[in-house]
C-alpha positions in Angstrom: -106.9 -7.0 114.7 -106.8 -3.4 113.0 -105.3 -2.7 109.3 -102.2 -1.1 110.5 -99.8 1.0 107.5 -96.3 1.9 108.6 -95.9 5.2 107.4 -92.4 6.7 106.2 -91.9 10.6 105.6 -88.8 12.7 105.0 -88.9 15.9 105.6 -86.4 19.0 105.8 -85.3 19.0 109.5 -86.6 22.5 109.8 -90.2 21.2 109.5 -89.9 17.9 111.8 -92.1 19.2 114.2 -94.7 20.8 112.2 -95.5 17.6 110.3 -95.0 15.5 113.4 -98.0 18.0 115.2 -100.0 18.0 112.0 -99.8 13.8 111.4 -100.2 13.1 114.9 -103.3 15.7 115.3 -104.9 13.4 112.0 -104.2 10.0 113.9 -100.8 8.5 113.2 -99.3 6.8 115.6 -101.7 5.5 117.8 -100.2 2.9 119.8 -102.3 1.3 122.5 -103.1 4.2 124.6 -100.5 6.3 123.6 -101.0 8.9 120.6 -98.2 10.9 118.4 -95.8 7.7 118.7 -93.1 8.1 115.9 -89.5 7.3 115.7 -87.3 10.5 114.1 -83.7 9.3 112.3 -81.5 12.1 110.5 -80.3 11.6 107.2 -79.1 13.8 103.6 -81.7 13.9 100.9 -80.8 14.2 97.8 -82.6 15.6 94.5 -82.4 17.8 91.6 -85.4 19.8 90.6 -86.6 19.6 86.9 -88.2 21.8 84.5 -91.4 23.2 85.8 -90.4 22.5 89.2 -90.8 24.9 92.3 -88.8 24.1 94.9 -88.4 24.8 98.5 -84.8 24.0 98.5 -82.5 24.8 95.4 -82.3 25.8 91.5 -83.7 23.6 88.9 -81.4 21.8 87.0 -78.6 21.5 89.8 -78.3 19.4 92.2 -79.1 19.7 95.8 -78.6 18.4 99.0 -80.9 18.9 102.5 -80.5 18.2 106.3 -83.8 15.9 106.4 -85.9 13.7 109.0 -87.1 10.4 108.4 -90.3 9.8 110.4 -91.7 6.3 110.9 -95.0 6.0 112.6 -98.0 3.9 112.3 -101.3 4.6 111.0 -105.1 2.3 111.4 -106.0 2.2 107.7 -109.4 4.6 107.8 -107.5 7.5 108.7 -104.4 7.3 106.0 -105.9 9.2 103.6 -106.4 12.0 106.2 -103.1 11.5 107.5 -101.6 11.8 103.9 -103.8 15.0 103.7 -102.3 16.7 106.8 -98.4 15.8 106.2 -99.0 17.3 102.3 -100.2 20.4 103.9 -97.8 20.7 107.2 -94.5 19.6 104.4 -93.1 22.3 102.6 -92.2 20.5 99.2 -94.4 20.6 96.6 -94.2 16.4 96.2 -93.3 15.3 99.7 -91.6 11.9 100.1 -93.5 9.3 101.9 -94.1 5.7 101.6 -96.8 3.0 103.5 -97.2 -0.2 103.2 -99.7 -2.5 104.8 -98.0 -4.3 108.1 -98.8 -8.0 109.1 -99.4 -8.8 112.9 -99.1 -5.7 114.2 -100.8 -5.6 117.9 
């Protein structure tokens, strides 16, 4: 059985698709004999830059609300760090929001 990581991302809905091409073009979400599987979900993010912070989106100090995705997808375990790689370079924050985590008995 392959070392499977789910794979969480939000992103601002404006870049969805570019980070959906670029993850999918590394390897996520390979499922059987499909490739660029993902599920897409909208949502509000929420954040306030700090001191020394360059955002994309708003003014440090105050704070600010986005339209954002919230990718899942799947990822075999010697391509995450490449997959990581290609959704920091497709996302336009400078400290994207992502999450993975190992997951048991999938096929």
């Amino acid at each position: 059985m392959k070392q499977l990581h789910a794979l969480v991302i939000y992103v601002p809905r404006s870049h969805t698709e570019q980070v959906l091409i670029a993850i999918g073009n590394a390897g996520a979400g390979k499922v059987g004999k499909y490739s660029h599987c993902s599920f897409v979900a909208p949502g509000t993010g929420r954040f306030t830059p700090q001191e020394g912070a360059e955002p994309y989106l708003g003014k440090v100090g105050q704070p600010e609300q986005a339209a954002e995705d919230r990718i899942e997808c799947v990822v075999e375990q010697p391509l995450l760090a490449g997959v990581v790689a290609a959704l920091r370079a497709a996302h336009p924050y400078e400290e994207p929001a992502f999450m993975s985590w190992q997951v048991e008995g999938w096929r």
